[in-house]
N, CA, C and O of each residue as an XYZ file, in Angstrom:
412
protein
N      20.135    -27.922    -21.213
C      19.909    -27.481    -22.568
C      21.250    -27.117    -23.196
O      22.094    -26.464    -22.582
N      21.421    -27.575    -24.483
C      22.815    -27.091    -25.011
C      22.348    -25.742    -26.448
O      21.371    -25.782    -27.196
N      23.168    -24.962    -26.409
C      23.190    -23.891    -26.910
C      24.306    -24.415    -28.315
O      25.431    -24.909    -28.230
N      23.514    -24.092    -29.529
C      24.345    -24.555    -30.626
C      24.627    -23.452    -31.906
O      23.756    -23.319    -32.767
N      25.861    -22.697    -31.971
C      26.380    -21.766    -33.019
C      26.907    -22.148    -34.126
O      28.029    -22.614    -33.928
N      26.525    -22.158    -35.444
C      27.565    -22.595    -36.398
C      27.839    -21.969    -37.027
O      26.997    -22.013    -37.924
N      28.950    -20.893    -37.376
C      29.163    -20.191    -38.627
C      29.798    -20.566    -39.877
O      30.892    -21.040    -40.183
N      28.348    -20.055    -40.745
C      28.580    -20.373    -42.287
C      28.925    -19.251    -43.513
O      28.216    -18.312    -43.874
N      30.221    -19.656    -44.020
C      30.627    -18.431    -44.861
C      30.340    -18.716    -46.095
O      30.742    -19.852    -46.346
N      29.763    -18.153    -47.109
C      28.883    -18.407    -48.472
C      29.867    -17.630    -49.290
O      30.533    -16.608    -49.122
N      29.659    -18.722    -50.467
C      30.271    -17.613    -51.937
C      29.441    -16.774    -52.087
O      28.265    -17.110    -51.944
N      29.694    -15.710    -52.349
C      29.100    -14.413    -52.257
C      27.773    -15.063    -54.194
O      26.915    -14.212    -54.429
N      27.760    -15.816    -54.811
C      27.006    -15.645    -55.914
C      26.212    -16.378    -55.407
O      25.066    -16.282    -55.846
N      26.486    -17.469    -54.215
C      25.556    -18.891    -53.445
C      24.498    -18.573    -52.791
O      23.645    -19.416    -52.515
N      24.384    -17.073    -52.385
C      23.158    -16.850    -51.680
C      22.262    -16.810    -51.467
O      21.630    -17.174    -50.476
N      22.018    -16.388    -52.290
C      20.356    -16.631    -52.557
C      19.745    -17.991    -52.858
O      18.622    -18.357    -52.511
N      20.707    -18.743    -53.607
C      20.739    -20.177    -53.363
C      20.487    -20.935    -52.177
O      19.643    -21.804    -51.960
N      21.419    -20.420    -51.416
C      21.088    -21.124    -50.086
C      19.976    -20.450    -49.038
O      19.456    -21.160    -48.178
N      19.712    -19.321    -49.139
C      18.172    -18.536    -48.910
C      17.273    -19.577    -48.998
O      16.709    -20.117    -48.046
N      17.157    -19.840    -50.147
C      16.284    -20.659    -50.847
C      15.652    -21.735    -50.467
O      14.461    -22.040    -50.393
N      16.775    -22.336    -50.206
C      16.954    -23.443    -49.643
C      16.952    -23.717    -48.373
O      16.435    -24.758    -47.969
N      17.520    -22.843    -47.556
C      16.913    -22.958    -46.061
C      15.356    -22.717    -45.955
O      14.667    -23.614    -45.470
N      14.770    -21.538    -46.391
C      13.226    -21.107    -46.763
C      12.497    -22.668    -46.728
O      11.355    -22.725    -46.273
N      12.940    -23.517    -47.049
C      12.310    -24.690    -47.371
C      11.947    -25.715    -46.232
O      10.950    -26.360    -45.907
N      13.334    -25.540    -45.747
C      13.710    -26.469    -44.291
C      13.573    -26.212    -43.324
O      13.371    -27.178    -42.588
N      13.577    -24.757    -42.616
C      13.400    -24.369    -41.571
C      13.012    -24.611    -40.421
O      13.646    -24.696    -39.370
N      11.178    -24.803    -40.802
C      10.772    -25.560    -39.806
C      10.564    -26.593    -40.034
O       9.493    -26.962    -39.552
N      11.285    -27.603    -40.781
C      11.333    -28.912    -40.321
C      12.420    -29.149    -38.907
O      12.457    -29.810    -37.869
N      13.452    -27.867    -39.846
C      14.786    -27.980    -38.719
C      14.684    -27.630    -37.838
O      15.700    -27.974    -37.235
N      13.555    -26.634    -36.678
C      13.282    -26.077    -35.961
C      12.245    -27.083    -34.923
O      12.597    -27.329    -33.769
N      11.190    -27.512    -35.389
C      10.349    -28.545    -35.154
C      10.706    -29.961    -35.173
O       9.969    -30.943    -35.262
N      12.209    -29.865    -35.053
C      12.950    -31.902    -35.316
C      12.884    -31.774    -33.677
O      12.885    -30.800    -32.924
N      12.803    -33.756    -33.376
C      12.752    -33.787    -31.855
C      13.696    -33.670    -31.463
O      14.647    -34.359    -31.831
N      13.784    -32.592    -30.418
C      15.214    -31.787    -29.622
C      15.437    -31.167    -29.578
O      16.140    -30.927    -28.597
N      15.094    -29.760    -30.801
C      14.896    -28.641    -30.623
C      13.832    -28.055    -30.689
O      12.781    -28.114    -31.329
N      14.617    -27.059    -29.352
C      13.850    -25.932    -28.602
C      13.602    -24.670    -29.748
O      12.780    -23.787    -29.501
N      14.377    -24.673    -30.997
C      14.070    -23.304    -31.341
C      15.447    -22.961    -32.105
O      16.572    -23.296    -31.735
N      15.162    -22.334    -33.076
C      16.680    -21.873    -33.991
C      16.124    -20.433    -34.505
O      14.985    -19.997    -34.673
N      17.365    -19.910    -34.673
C      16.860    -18.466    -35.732
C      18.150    -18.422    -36.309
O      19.070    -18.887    -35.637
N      18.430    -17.882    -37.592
C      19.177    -17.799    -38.311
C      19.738    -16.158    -38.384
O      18.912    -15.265    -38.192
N      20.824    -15.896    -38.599
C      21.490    -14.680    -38.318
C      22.361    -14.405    -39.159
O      23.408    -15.038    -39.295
N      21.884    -13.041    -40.075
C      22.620    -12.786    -41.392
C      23.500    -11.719    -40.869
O      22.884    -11.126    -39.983
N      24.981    -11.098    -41.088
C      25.787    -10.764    -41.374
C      25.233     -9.595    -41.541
O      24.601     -9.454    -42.589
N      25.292     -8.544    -40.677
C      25.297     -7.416    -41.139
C      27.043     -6.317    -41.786
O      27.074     -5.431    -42.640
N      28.027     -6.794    -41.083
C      29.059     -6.137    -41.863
C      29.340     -7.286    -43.487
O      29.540     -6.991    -44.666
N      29.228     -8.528    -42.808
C      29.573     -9.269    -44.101
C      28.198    -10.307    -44.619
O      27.957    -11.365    -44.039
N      27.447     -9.844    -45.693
C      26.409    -10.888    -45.846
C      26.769    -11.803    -46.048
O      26.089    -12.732    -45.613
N      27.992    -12.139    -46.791
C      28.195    -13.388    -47.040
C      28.378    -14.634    -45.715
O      28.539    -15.831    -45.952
N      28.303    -13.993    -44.234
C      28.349    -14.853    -43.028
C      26.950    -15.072    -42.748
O      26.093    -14.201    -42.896
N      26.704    -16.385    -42.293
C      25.341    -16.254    -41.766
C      25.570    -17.425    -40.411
O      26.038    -18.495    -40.801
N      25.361    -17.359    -39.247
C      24.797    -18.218    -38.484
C      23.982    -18.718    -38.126
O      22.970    -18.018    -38.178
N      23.770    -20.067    -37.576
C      22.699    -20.813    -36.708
C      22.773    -20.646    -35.565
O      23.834    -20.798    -34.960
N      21.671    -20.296    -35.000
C      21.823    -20.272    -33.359
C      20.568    -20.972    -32.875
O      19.418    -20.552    -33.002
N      20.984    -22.179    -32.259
C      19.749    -22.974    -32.510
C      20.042    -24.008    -30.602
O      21.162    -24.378    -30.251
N      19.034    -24.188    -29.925
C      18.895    -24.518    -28.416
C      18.268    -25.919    -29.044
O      17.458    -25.866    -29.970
N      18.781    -27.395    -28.369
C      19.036    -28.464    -27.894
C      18.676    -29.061    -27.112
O      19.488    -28.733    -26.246
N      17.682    -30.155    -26.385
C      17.249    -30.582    -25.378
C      18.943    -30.976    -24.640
O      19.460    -30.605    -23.587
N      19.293    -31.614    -25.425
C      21.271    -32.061    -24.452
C      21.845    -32.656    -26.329
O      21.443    -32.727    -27.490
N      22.948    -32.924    -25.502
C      24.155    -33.321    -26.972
C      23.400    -34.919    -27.594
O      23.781    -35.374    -28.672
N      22.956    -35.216    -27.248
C      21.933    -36.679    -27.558
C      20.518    -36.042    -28.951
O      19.950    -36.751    -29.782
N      20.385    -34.900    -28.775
C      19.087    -34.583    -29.277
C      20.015    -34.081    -30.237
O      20.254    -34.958    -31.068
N      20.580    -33.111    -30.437
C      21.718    -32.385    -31.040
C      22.420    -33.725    -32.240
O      22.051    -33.759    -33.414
N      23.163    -34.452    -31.821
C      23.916    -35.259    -32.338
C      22.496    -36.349    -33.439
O      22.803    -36.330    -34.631
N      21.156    -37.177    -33.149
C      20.063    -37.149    -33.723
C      19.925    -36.650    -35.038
O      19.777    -37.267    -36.094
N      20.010    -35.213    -34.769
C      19.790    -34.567    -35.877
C      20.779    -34.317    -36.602
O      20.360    -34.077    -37.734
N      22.077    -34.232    -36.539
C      22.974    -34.305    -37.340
C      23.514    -35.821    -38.261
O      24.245    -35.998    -39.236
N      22.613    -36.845    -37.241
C      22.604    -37.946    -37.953
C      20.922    -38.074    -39.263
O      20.679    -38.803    -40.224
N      20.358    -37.249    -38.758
C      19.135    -37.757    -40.021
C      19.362    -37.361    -41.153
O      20.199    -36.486    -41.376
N      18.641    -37.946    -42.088
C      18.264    -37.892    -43.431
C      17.809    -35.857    -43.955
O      17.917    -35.238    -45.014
N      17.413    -35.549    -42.834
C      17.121    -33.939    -43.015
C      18.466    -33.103    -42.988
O      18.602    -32.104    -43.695
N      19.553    -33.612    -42.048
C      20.438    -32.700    -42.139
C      21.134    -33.112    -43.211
O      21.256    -32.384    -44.196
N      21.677    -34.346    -43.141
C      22.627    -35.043    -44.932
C      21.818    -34.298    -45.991
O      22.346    -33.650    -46.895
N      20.531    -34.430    -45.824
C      20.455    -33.564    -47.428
C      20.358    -32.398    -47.644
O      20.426    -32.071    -48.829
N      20.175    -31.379    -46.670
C      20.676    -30.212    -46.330
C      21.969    -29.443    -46.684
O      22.186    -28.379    -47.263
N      22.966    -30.666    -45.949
C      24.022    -29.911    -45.621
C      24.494    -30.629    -46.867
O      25.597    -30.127    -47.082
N      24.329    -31.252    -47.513
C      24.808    -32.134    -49.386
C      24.632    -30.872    -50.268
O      25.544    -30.593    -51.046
N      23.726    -30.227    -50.219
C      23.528    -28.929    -51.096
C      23.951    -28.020    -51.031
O      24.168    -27.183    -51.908
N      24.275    -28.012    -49.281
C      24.927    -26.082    -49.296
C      26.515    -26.941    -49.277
O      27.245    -26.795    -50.257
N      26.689    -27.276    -48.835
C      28.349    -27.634    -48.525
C      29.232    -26.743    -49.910
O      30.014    -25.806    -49.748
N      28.785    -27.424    -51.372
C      29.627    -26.554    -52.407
C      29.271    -24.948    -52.640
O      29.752    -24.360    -53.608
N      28.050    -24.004    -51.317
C      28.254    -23.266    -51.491
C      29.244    -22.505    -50.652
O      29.219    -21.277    -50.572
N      30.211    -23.349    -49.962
C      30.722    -22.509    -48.722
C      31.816    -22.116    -49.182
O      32.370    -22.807    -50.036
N      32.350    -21.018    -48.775
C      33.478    -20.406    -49.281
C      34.654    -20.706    -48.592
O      35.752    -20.864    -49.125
N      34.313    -20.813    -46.935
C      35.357    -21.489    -46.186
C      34.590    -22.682    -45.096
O      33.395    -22.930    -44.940
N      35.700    -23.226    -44.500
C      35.159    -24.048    -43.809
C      34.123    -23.690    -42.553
O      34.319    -22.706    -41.840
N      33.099    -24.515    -42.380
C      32.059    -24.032    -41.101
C      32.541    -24.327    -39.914
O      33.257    -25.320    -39.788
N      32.278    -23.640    -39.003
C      32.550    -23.667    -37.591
C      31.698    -23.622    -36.792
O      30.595    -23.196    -37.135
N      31.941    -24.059    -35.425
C      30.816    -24.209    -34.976
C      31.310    -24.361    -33.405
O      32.475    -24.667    -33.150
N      30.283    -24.111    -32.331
C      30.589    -24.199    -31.011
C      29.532    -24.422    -30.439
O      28.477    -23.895    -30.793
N      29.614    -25.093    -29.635
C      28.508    -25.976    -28.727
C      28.599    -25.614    -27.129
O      29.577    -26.007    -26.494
N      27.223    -24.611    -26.285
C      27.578    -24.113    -25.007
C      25.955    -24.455    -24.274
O      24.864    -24.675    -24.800
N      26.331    -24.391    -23.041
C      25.048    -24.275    -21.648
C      25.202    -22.900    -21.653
O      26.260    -22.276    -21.734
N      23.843    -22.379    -21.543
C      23.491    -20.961    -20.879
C      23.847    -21.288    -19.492
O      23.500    -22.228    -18.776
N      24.695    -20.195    -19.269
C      25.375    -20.158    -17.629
C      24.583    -18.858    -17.168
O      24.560    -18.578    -15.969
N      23.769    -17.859    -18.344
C      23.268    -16.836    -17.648
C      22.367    -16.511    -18.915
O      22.782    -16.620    -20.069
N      21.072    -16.096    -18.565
C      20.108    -15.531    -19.791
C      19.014    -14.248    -19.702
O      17.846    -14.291    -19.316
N      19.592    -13.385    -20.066
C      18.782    -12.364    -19.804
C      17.992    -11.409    -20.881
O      17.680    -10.219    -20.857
N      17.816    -12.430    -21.804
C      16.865    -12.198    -23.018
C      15.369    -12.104    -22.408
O      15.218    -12.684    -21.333
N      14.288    -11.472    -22.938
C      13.377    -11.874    -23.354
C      12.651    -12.500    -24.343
O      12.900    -12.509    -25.548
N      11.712    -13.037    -23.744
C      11.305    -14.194    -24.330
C      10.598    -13.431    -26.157
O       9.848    -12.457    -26.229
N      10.983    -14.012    -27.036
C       9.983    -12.929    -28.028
C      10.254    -14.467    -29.385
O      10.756    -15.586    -29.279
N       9.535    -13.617    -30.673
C       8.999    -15.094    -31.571
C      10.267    -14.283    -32.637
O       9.673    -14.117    -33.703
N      11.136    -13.950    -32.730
C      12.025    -13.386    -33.509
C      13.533    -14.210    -33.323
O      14.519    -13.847    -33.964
């Protein structure tokens, strides 16, 4: 399973914009074949950061979805809201000691 982080930094007026707009997609993006599951993670010192933290059957399922028609038009809309460039890192759980929960 690959473990997938991307951090996204928003113009602080884009937000709710892009709220919006994820609200829409979510679970399409959550329910695409390959992923296990995403939750999105707002910035508590800085709202304007928000991440994806989203689990991958492998880099094949991962890469899929960055090729469909769901992510291009996605990422076509927010792109002019970003304030800086997105980043992102791609990992295997080497250790997991979460519980399991729907949050």
């Amino acid at each position: 399973m690959l473990v997938r982080i991307v951090k996204l930094s928003f113009k602080k007026e884009a937000l709710s914009l892009f709220y919006k707009e994820f609200e829409s997609h979510k679970h399409n993006i959550a329910s695409f074949p390959g992923c296990r599951g995403m939750k999105l993670l707002k910035g508590t010192d800085d709202p304007t950061v928000v991440m994806t933290y989203s689990h991958w059957d492998n880099k094949d399922a991962l890469n899929n979805y960055r090729e469909s028609d769901l992510f291009t038009g996605l990422w076509t809309k927010i792109k002019p809201m970003f304030a800086n460039k997105p980043e992102a890192w791609s990992h295997e759980i080497h250790f997991n000691g979460f519980k399991e929960s729907k949050t």
